[in-house]
ChimeraX commands (.cxc) that place a marker at each C-alpha (Angstrom):
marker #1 position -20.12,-87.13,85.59 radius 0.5
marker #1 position -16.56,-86.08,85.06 radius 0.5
marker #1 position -16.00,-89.34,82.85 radius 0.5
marker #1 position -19.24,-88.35,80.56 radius 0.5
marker #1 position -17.96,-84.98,80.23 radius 0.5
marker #1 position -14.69,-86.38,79.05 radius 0.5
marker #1 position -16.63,-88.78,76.18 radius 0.5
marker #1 position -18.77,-85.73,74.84 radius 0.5
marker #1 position -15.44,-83.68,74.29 radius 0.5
marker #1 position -13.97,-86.34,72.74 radius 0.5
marker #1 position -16.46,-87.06,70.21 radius 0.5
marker #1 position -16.68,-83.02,69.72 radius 0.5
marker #1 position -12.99,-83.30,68.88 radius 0.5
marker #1 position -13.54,-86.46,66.70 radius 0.5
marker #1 position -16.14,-84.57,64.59 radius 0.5
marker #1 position -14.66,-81.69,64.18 radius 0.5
marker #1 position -11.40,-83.57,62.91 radius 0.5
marker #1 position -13.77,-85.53,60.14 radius 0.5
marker #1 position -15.17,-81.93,59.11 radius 0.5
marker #1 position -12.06,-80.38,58.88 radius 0.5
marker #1 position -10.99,-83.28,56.69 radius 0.5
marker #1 position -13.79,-83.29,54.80 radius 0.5
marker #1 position -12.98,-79.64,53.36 radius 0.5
marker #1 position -9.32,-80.66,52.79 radius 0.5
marker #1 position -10.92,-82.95,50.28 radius 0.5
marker #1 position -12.73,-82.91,46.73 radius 0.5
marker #1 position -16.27,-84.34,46.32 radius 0.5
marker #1 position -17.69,-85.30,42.94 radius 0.5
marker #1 position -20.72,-87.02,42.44 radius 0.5
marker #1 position -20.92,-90.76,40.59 radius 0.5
marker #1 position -24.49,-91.75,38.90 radius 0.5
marker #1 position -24.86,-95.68,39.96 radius 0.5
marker #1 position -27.02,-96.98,36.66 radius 0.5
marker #1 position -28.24,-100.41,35.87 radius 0.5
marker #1 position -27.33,-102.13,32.43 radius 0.5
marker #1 position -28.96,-104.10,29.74 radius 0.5
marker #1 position -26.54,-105.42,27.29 radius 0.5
marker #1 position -26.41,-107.47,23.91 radius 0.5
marker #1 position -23.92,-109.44,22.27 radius 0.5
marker #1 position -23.74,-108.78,18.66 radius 0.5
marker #1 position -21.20,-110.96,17.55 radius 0.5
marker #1 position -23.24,-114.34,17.94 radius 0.5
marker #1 position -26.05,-113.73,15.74 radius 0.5
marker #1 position -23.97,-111.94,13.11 radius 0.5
marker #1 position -21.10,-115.00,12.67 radius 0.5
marker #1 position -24.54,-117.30,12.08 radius 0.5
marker #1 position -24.65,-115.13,8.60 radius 0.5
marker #1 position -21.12,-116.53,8.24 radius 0.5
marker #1 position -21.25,-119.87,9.85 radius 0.5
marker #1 position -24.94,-121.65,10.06 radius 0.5
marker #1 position -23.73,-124.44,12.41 radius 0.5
marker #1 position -23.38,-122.44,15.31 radius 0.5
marker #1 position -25.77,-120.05,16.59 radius 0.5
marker #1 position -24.91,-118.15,19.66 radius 0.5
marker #1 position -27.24,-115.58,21.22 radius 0.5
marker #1 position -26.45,-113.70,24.67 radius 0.5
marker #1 position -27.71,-110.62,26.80 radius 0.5
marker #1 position -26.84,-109.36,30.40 radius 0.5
marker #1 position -28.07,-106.94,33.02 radius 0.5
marker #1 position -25.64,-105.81,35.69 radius 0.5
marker #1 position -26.43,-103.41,38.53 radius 0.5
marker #1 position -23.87,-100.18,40.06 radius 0.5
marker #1 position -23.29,-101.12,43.67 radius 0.5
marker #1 position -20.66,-98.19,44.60 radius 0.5
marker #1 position -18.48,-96.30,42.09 radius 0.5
marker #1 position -16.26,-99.39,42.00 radius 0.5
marker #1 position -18.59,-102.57,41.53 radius 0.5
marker #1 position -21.48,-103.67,39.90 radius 0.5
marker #1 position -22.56,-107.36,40.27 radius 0.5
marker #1 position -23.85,-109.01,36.98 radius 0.5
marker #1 position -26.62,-111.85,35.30 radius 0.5
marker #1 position -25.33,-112.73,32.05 radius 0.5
marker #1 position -27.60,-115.86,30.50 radius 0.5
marker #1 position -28.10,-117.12,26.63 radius 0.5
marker #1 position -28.81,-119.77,24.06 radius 0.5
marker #1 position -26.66,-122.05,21.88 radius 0.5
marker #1 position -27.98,-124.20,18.84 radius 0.5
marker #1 position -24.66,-126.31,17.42 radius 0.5
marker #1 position -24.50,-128.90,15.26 radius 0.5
marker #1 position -21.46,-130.32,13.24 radius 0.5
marker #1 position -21.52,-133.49,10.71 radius 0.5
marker #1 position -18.35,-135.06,8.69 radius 0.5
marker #1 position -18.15,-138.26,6.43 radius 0.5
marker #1 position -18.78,-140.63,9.20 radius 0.5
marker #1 position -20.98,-139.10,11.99 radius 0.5
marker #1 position -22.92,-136.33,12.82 radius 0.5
marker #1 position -23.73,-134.29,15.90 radius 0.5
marker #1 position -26.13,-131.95,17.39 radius 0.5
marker #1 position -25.87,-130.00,20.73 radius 0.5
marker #1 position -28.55,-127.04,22.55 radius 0.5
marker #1 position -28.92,-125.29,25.59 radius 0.5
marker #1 position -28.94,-123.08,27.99 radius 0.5
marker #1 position -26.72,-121.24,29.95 radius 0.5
marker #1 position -26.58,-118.38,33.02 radius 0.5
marker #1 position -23.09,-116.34,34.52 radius 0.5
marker #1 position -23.06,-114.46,37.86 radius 0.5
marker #1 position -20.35,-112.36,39.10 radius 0.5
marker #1 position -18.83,-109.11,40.25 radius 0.5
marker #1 position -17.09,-106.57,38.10 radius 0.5
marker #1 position -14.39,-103.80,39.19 radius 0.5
marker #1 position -13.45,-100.93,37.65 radius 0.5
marker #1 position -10.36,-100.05,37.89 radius 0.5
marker #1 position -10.30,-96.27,36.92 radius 0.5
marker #1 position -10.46,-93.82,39.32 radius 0.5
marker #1 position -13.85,-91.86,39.53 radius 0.5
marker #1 position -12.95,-88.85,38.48 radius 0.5
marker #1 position -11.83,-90.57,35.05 radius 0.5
marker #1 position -14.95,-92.92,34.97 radius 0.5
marker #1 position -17.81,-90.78,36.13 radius 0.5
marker #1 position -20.21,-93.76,35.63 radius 0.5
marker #1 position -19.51,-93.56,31.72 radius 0.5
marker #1 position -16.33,-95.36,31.43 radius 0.5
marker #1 position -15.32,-99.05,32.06 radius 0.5
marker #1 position -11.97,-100.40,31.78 radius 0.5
marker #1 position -11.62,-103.66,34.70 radius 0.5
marker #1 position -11.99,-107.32,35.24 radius 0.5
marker #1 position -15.17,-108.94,36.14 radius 0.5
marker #1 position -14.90,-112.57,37.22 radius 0.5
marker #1 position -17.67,-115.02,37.02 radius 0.5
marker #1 position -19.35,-118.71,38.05 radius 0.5
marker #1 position -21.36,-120.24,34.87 radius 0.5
marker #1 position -23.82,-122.91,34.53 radius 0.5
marker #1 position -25.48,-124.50,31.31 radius 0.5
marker #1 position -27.79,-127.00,30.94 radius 0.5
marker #1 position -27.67,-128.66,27.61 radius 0.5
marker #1 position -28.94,-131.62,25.41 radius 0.5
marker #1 position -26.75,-133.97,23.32 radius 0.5
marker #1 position -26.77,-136.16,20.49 radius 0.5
marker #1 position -25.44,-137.82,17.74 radius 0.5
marker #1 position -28.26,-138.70,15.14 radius 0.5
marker #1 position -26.08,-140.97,13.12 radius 0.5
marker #1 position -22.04,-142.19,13.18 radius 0.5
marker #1 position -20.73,-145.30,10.94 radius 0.5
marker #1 position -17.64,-147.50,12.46 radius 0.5
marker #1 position -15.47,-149.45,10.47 radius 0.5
marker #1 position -13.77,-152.58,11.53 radius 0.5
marker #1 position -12.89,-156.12,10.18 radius 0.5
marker #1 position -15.92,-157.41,9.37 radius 0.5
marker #1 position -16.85,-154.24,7.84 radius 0.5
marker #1 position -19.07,-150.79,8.53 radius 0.5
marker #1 position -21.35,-150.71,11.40 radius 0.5
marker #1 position -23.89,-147.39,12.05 radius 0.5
marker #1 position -25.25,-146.71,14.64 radius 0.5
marker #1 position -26.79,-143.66,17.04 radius 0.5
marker #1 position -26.28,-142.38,20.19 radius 0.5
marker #1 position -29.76,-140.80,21.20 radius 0.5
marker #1 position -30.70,-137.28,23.15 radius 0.5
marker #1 position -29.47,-136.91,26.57 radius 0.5
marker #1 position -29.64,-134.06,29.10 radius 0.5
marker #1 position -26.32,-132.89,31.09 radius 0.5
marker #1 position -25.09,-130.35,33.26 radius 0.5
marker #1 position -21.87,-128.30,33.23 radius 0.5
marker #1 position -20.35,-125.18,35.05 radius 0.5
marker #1 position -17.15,-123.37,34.90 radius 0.5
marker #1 position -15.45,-120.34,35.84 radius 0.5
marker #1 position -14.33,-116.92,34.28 radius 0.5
marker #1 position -11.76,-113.99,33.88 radius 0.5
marker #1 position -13.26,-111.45,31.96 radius 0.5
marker #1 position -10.97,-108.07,31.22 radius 0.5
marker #1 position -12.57,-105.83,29.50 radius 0.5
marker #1 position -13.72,-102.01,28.29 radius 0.5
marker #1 position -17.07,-99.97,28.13 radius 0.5
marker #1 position -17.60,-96.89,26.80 radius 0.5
marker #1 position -20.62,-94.02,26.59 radius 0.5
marker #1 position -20.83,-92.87,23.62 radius 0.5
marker #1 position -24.64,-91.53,23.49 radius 0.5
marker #1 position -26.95,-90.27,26.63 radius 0.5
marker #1 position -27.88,-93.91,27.64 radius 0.5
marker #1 position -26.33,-95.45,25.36 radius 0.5
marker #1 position -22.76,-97.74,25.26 radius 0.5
marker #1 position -20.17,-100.04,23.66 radius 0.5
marker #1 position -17.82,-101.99,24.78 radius 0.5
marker #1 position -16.01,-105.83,24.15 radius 0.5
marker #1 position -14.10,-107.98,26.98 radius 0.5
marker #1 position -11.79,-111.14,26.82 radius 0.5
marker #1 position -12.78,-114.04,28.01 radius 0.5
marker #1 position -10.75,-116.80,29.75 radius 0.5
marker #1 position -12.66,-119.45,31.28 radius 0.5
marker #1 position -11.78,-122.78,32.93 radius 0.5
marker #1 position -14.00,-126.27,33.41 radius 0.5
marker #1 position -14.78,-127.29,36.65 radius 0.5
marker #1 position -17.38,-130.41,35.39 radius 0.5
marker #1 position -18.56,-131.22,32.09 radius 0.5
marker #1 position -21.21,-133.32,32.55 radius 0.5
marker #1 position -20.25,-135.76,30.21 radius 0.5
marker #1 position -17.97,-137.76,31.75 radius 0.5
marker #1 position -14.24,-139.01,30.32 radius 0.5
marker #1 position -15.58,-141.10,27.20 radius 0.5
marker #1 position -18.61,-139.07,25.93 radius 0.5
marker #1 position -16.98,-135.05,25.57 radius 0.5
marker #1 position -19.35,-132.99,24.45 radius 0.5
marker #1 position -17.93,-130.93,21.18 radius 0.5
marker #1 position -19.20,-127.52,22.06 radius 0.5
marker #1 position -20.90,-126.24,25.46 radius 0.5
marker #1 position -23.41,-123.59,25.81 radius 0.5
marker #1 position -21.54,-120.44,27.44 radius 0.5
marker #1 position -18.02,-122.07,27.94 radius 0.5
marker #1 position -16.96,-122.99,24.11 radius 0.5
marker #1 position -14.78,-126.18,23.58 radius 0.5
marker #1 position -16.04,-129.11,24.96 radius 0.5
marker #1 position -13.13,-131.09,24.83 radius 0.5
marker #1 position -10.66,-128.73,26.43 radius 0.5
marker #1 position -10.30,-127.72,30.08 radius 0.5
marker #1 position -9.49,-124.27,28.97 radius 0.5
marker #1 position -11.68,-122.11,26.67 radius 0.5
marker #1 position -11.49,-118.31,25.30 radius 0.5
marker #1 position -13.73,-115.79,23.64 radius 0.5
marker #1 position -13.83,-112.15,22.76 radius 0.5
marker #1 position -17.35,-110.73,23.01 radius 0.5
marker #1 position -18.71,-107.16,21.75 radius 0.5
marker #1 position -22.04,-105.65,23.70 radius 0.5
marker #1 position -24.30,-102.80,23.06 radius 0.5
marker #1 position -25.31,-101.38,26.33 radius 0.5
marker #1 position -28.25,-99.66,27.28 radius 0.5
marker #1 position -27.99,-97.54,30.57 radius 0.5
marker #1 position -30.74,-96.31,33.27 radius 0.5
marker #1 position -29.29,-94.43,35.92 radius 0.5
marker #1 position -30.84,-94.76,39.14 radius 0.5
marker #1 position -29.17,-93.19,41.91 radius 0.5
marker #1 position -26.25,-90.50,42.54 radius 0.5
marker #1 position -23.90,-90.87,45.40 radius 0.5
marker #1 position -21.02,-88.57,46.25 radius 0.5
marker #1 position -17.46,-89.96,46.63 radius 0.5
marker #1 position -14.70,-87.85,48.19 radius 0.5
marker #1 position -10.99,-87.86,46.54 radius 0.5
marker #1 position -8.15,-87.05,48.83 radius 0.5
marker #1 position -5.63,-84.50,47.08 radius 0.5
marker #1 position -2.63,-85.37,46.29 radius 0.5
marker #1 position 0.24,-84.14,48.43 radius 0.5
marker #1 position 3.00,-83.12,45.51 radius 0.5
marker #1 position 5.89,-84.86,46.41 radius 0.5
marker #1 position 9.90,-83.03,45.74 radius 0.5
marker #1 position 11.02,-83.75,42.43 radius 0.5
marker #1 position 14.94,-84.52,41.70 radius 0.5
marker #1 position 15.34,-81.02,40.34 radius 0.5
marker #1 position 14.02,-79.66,43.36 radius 0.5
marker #1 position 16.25,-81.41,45.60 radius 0.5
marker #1 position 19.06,-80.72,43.58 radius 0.5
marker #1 position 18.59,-77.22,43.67 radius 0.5
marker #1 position 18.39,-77.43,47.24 radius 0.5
marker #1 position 21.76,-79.45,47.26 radius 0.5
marker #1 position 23.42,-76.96,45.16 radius 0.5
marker #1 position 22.21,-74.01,47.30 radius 0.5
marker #1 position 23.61,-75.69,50.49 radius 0.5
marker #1 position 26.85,-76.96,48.78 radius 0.5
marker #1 position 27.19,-73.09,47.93 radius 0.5
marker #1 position 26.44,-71.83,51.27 radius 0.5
marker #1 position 28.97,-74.18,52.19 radius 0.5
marker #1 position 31.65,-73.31,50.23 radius 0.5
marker #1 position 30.78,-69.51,51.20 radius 0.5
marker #1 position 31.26,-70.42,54.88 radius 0.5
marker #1 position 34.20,-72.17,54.45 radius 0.5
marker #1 position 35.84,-69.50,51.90 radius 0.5
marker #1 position 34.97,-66.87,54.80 radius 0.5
marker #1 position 36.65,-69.29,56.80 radius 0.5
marker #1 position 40.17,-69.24,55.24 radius 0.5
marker #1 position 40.24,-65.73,54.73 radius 0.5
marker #1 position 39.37,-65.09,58.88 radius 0.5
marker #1 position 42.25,-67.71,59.59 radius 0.5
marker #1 position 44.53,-66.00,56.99 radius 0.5
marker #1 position 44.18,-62.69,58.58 radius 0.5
marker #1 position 44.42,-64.18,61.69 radius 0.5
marker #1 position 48.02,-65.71,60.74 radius 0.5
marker #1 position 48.83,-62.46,59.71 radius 0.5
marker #1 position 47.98,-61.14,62.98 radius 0.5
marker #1 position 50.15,-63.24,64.76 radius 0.5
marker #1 position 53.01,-62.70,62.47 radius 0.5
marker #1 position 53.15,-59.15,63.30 radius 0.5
marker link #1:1,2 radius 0.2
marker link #1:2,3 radius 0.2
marker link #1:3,4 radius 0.2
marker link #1:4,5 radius 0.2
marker link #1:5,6 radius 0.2
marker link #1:6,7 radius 0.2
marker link #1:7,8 radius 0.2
marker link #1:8,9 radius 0.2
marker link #1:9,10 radius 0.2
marker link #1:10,11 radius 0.2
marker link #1:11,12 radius 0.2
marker link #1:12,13 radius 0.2
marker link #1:13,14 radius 0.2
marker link #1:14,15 radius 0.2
marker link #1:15,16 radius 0.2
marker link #1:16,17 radius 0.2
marker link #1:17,18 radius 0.2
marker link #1:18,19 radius 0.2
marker link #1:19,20 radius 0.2
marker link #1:20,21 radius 0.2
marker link #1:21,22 radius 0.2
marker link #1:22,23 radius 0.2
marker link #1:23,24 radius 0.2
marker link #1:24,25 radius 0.2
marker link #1:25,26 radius 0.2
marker link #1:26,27 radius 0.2
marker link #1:27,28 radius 0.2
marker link #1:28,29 radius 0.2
marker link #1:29,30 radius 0.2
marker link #1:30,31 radius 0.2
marker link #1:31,32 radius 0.2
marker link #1:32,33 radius 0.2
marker link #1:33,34 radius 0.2
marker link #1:34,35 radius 0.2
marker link #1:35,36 radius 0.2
marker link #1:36,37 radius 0.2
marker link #1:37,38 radius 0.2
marker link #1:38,39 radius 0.2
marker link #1:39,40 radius 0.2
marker link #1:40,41 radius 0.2
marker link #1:41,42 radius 0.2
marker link #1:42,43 radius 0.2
marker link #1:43,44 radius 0.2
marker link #1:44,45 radius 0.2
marker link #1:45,46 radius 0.2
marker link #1:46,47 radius 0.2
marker link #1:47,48 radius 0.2
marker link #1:48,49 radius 0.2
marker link #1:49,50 radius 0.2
marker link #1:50,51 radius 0.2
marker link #1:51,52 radius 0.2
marker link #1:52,53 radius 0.2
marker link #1:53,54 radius 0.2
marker link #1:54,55 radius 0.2
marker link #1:55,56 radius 0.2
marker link #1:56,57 radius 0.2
marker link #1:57,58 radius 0.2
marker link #1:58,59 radius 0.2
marker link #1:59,60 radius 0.2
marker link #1:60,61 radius 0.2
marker link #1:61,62 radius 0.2
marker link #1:62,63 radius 0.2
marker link #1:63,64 radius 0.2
marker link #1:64,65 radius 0.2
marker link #1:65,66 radius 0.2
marker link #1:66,67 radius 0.2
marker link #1:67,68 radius 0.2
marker link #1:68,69 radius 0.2
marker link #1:69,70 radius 0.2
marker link #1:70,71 radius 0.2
marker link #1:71,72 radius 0.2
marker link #1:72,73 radius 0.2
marker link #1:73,74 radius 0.2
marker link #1:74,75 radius 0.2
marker link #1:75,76 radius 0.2
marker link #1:76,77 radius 0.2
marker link #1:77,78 radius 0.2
marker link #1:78,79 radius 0.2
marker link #1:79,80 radius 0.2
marker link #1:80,81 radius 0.2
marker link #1:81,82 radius 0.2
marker link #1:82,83 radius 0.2
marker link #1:83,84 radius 0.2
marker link #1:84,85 radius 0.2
marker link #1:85,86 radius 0.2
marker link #1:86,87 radius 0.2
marker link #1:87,88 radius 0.2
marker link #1:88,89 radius 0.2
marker link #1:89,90 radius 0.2
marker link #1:90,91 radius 0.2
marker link #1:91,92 radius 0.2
marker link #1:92,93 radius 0.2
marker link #1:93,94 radius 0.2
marker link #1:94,95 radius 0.2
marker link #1:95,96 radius 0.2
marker link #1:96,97 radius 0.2
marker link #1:97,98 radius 0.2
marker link #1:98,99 radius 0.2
marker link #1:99,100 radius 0.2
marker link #1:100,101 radius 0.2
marker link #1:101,102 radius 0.2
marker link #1:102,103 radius 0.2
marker link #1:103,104 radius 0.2
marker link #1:104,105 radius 0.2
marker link #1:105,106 radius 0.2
marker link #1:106,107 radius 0.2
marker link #1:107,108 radius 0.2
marker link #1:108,109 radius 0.2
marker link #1:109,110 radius 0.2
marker link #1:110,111 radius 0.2
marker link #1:111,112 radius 0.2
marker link #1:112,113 radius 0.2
marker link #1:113,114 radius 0.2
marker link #1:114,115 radius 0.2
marker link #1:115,116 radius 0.2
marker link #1:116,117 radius 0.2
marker link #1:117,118 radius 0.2
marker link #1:118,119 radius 0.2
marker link #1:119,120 radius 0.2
marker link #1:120,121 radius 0.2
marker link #1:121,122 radius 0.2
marker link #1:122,123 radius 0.2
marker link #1:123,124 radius 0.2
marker link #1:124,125 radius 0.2
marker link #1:125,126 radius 0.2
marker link #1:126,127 radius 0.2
marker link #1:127,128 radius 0.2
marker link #1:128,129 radius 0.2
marker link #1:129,130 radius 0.2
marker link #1:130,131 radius 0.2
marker link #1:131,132 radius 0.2
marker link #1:132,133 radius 0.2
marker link #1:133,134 radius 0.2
marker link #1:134,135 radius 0.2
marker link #1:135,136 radius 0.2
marker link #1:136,137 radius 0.2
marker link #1:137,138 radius 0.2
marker link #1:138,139 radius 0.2
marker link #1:139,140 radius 0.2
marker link #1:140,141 radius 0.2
marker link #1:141,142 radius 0.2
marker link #1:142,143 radius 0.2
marker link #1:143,144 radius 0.2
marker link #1:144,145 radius 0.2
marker link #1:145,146 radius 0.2
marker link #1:146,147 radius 0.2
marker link #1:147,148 radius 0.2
marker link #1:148,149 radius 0.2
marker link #1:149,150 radius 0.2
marker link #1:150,151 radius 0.2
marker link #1:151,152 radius 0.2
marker link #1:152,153 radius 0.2
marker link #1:153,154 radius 0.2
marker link #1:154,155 radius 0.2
marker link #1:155,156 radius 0.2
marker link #1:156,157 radius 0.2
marker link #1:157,158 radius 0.2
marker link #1:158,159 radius 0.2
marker link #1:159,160 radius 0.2
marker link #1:160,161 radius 0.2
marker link #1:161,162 radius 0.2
marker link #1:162,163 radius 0.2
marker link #1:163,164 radius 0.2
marker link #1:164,165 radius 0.2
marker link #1:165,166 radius 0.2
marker link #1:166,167 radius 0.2
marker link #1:167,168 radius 0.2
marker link #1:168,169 radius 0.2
marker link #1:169,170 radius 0.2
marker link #1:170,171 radius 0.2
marker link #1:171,172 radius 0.2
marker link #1:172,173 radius 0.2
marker link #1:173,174 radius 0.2
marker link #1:174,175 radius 0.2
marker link #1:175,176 radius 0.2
marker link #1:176,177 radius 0.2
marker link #1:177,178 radius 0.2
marker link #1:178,179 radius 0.2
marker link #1:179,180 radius 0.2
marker link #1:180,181 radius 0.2
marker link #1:181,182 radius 0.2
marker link #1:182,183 radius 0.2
marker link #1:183,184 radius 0.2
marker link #1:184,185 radius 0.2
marker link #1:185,186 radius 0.2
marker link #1:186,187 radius 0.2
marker link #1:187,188 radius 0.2
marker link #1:188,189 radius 0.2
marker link #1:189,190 radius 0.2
marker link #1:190,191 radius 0.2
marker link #1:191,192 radius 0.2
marker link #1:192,193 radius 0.2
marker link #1:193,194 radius 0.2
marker link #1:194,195 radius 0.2
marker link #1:195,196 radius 0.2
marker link #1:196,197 radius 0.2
marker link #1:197,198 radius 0.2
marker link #1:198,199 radius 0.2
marker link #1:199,200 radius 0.2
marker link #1:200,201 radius 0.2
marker link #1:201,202 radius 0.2
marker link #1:202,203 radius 0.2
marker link #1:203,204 radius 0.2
marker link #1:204,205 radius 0.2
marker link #1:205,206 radius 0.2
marker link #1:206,207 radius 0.2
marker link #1:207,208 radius 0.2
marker link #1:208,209 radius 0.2
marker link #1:209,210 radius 0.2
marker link #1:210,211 radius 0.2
marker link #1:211,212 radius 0.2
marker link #1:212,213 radius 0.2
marker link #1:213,214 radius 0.2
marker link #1:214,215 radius 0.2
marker link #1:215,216 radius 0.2
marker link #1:216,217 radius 0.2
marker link #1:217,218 radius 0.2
marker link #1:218,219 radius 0.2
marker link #1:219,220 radius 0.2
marker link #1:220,221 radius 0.2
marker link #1:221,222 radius 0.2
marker link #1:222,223 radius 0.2
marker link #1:223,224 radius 0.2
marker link #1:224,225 radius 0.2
marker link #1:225,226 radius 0.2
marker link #1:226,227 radius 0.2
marker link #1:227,228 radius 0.2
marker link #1:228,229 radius 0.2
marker link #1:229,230 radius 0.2
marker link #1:230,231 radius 0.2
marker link #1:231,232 radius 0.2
marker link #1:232,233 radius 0.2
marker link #1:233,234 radius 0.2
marker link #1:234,235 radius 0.2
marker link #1:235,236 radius 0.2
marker link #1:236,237 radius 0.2
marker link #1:237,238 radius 0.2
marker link #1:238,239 radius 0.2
marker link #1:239,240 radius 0.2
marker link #1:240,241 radius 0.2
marker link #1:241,242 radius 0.2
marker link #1:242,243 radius 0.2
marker link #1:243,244 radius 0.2
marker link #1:244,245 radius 0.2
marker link #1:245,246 radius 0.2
marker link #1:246,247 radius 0.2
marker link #1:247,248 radius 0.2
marker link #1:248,249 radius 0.2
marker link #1:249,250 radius 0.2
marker link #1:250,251 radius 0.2
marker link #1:251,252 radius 0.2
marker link #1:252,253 radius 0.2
marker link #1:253,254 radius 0.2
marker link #1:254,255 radius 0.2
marker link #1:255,256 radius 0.2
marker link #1:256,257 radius 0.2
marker link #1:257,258 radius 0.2
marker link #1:258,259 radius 0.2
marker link #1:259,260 radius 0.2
marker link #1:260,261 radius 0.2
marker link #1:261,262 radius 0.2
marker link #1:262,263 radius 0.2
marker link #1:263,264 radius 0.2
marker link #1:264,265 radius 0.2
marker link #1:265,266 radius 0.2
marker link #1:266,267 radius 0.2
marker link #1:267,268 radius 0.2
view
């Protein structure tokens, strides 16, 4: 009996400790919102550059004020042709990850991004080269290689920004660095350009995408934000220095003059 008595007033004490705490500290409340974005600088290099067409959308979901985990998937048409061969390459391709933002709530309330997201990628692709001519001694020989299917996947480090600027409505761009684990291909056979990784025929591939963002909030949660104890600053300590080296030299002036008059006394 005694014993039980002893849990409830701990747990009495324990509460009361997370209440008090819980004034002592400021509560703001985050809107968790799922996204639907578009990359907009594929389709408008095609104007520029017909041999490449790149087309890719997302649609990430808030899991606290800190994460949201993301689906990021797209299309690639490529083709390239010189004086001796030509090539053609499409697929598909899908990204999962996690992204963290790195601002503290009370700068982001759920309409400002600035953090890393890092992701696993897999595309699925089809390869050819219609037509490539080889010269040797006896001559020019051309040839094909006909259509085959591969798969590839890599990883990513994607750094970024996102910004509200409209009720529902955002912009933003990241960096991409990305890294082949398997290209499919093999050693001899590199494919030229892979759908949702880049160059083929490095291990190491960049990009720098822009989005438009559409946002749907979908459920509020409260966060709680310690204060911050103000710590001394050097002026403040050097104040407080100074006003105890002067107390200091007070005392000991006070000092000499009681032992002065004190020699004097004895003098006498």
């Amino acid at each position: 009996m005694w014993r039980t008595f002893k849990y409830i007033i701990s747990l009495l004490a324990f509460l009361t400790c997370i209440m008090i705490q819980a004034k002592a500290q400021d509560t703001i409340q985050i809107p968790l919102k799922i996204r639907a974005g578009l990359e907009v600088s594929g389709p408008v290099s095609y104007y520029s550059d017909k041999n490449i067409l790149n087309e890719e959308a997302y649609v990430s979901i808030d899991l606290d004020e800190k994460k949201s985990v993301l689906f990021d998937f797209g299309y690639l048409n490529f083709k390239y042709s010189q004086y001796n061969y030509s090539y053609l390459n499409k697929g598909t391709f899908i990204r999962a990850g996690i992204d963290f933002n790195l601002l503290k709530p009370e700068k982001s309330m759920g309409k400002y991004w600035a953090g890393i997201g890092l992701r696993y990628g897999l595309s699925r692709f089809t390869s050819e080269t219609p037509s490539f001519d080889k010269e040797n001694y006896w001559g020019t020989t051309s040839s094909s290689i006909p259509q085959k299917s591969y798969w590839s996947h890599f990883i990513e480090v994607s750094p970024g920004v996102r910004t509200e600027i409209f009720n529902h409505l955002s912009i933003g761009w990241s960096v991409s660095l990305r890294m082949l684990l398997y290209s499919g291909t093999g050693k001899d056979l590199k494919s030229i350009y892979l759908p949702g990784f880049g160059d083929g025929t490095k291990t190491i591939s960049t990009g720098l995408s822009y989005f438009i963002v559409w946002n749907i909030p979908y459920k509020k949660i409260n966060v709680i934000q310690k204060k911050e104890v103000k710590e001394e600053t050097d002026e403040d300590e050097d104040t407080n220095t100074n006003g105890t080296n002067g107390t200091n030299g007070t005392n000991n002036t006070n000092s000499t003059s009681g032992n002065n008059q004190q020699g004097k006394v004895i003098r006498r």
